[in-house]
C-alpha positions in Angstrom: -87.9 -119.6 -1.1 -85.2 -118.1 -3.4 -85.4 -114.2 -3.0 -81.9 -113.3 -4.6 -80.2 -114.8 -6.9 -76.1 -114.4 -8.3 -73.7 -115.8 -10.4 -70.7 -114.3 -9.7 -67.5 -114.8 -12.3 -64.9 -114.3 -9.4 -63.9 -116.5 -6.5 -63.3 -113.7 -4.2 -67.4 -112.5 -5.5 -68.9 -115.5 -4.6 -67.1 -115.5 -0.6 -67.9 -112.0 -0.3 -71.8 -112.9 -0.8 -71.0 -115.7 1.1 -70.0 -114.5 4.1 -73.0 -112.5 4.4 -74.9 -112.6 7.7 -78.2 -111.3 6.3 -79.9 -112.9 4.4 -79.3 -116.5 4.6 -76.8 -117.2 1.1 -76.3 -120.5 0.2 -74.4 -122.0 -2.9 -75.9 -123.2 -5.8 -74.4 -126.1 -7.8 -76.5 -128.5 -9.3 -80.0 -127.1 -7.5 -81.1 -130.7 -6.3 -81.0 -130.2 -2.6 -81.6 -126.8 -2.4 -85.2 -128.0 -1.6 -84.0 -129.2 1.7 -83.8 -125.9 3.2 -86.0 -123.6 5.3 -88.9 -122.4 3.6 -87.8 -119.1 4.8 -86.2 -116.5 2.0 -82.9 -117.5 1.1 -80.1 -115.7 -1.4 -78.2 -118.6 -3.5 -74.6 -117.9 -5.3 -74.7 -119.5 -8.2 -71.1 -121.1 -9.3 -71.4 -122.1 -12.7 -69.5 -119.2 -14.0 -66.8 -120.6 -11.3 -64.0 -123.2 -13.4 -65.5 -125.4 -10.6 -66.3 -128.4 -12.9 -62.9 -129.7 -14.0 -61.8 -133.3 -12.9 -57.6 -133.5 -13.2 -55.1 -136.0 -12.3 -52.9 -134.8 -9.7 -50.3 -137.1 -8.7 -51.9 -140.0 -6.9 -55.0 -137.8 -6.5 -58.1 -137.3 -9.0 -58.3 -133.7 -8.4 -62.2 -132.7 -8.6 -64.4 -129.7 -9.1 -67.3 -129.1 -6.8 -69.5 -128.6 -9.8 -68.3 -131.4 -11.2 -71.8 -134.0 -11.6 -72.2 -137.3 -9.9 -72.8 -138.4 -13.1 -69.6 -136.9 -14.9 -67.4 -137.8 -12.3 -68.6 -141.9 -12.8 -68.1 -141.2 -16.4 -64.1 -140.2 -15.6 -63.9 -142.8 -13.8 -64.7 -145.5 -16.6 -62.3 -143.3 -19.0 -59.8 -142.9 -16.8 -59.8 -146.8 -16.9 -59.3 -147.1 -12.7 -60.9 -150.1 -12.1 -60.1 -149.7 -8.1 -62.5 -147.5 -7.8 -65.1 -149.0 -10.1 -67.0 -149.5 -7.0 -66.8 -145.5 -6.6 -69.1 -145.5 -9.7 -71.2 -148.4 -7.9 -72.1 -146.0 -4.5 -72.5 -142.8 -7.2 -75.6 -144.9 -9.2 -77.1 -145.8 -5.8 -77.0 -142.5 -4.8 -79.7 -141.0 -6.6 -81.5 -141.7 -10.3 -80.0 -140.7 -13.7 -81.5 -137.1 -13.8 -80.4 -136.2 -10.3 -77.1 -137.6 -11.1 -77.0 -135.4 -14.4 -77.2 -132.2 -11.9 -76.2 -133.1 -8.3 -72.8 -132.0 -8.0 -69.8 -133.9 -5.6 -69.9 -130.9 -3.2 -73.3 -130.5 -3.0 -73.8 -134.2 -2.4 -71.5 -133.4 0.2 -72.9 -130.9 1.8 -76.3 -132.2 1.6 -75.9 -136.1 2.9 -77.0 -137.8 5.5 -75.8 -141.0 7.7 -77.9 -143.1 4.8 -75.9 -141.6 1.5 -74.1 -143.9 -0.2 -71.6 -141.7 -2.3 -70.4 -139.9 1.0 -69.7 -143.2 3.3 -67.3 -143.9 0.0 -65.9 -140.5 0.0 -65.5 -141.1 3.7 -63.4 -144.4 2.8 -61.5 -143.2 0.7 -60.1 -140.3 3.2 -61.3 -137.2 0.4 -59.3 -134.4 1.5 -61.8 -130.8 0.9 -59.6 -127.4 0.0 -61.9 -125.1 1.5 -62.0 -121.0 0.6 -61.4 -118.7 1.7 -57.8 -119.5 2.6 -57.5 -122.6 0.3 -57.1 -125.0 3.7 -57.2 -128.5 3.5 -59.7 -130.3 5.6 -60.0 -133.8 5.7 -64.3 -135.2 5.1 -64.0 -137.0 8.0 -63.5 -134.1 10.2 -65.9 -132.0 7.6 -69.3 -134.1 7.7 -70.6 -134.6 11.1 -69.7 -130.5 11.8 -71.2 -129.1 8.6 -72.7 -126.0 9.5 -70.0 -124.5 12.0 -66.6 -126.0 9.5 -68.7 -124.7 6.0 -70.1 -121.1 7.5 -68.9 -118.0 5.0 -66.8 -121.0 3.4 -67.0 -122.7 0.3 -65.7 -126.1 -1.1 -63.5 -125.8 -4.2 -62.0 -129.2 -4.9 -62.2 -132.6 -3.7 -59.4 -135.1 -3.8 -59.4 -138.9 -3.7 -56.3 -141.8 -4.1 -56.1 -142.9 -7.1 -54.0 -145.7 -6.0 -56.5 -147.1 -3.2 -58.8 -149.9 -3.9 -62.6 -149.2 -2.8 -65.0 -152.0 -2.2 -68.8 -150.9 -1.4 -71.8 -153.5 -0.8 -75.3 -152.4 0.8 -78.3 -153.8 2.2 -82.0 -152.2 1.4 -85.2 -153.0 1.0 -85.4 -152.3 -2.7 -82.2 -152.2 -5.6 -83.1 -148.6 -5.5 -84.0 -148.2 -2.2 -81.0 -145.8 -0.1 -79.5 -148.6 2.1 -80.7 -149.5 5.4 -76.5 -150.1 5.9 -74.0 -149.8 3.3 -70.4 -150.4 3.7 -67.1 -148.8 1.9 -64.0 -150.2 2.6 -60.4 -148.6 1.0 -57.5 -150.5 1.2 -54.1 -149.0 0.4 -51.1 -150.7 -1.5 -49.2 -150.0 1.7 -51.6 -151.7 4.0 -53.7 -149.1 5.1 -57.3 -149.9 6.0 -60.2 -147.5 5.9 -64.0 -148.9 6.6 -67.1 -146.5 6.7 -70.4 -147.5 7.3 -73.9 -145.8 6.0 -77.4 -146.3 6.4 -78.0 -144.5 9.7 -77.7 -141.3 11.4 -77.0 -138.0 9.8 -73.6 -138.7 8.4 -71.6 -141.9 7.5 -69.4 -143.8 10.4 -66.1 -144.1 10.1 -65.2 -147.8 11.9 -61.8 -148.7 11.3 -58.5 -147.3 10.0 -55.5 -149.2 10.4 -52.1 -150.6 8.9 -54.0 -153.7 8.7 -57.2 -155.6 8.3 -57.7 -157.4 12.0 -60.6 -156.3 14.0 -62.2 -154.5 11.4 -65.3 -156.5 11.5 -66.0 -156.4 14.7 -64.9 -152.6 14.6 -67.8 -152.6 12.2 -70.5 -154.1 14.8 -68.9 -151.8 17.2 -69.9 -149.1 15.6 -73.3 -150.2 14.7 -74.4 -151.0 18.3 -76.8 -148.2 19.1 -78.0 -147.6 15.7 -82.0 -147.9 15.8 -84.4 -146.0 13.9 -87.4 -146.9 12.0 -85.4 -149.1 9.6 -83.8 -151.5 11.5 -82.8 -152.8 14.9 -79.5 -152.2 16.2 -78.4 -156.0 16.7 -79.8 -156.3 12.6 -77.2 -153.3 11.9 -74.9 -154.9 13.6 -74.9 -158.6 12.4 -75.5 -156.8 8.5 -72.1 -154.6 9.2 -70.0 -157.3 10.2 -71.2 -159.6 7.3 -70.6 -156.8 4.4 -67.7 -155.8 5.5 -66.0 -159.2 5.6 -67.6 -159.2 2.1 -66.1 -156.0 1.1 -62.9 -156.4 2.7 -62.3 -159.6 0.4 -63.2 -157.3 -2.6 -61.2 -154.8 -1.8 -58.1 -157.1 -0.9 -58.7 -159.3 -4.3 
């Protein structure tokens, strides 16, 4: 339950309410997964009012807001015209609906995911690099996701960056076309060689299974990773034969 409410115009604002110890103050982006917290009162920061919701090229990085919408961020991708990471715009559509899309932002997505989300086992491929505030540090997602609540404390995410120059493939498994996956698989493959494959669909963040200067053993890096991953939706040895079978799938994809 929302007992405060503030939409600060200034960076150093919105930390300050941030860092708060009492009451609870969480950010407020989009709003769609603000419903996943306690039903005790809560204070949210809202950053509209922030310059959060820009998307710029940077070098070889798309430089993006963490306002910026699932939805709008697909969108630069198809304008943009990078069709390497068309399958960035794939994992965003199975990540939620058109209406959530239109207000779920990239951080709060993010912040918010669990092992089954689809846009963050991408992210996760693709090696996004967080700046964090205050202090503008640059944290890597992988280091970010699976320690959420002690790296993001009193902090706030600013921008995320991806390659541009990487090529992601993503393929899934569920029970439904718009069913969250029971596993999903992103792989990123660099023009130097470089291999990244993450794996969704379990747990309470995305995998990361392989990354190396080439493509050997990432299959069975896949399987590897999968072979304790039971819960109501699958067996382990299905996760496991599923992994191995998109990610050979993916790999070819990404390598094409």
């Amino acid at each position: 339950m929302i007992n405060e409410y503030h939409r600060p115009e200034k960076l150093e604002e919105a930390l300050k309410l941030l860092s708060r110890v009492e009451p609870n103050t969480v950010p407020l982006g989009g709003g769609s997964a603000l419903d996943r917290f306690s039903l005790q009162p809560f204070a949210v920061v809202d950053l509209q009012a922030l310059g959060l919701n820009t998307i710029q090229q940077q070098g070889n990085n798309l430089l993006i807001g963490a306002t910026v919408t699932l939805q709008s961020l697909a969108e630069e991708i198809g304008k943009k015209w990078l069709p390497n990471l068309a399958d960035l715009r794939k994992a965003i559509r199975h990540e939620a609906a058109y209406n959530l899309r239109q207000v779920g932002t990239v951080a709060g997505a993010l912040v918010s995911a669990n092992g089954r989300s689809p846009f963050a086992t991408a992210m996760l491929a693709l090696d996004a690099e967080l700046t964090l505030e205050p202090g503008k540090t640059q944290e890597r997602v992988g280091d970010v996701l699976p320690l959420r609540q002690e790296r993001l404390r009193g902090r706030l995410i600013t921008t995320v960056a991806i390659p541009t120059q990487a090529t992601l493939a993503y393929e899934y498994v569920a029970r439904s076309p718009a069913d969250l996956p029971i596993v999903c698989v992103a792989v990123a493959v660099w023009p130097s060689g470089r291999v990244r494959a993450a794996l969704g669909g379990y747990g309470r963040s995305p995998a990361l299974a392989f990354d190396g200067t080439e493509a050997e053993g990432a299959v069975e890096a896949a399987q590897s990773a999968y072979s304790q991953a039971s819960d109501e939706w699958a067996s382990a040895d299905y996760r496991q034969d599923v992994a191995g079978v998109l990610l050979g799938r993916a790999l070819t994809a990404a390598q094409a």
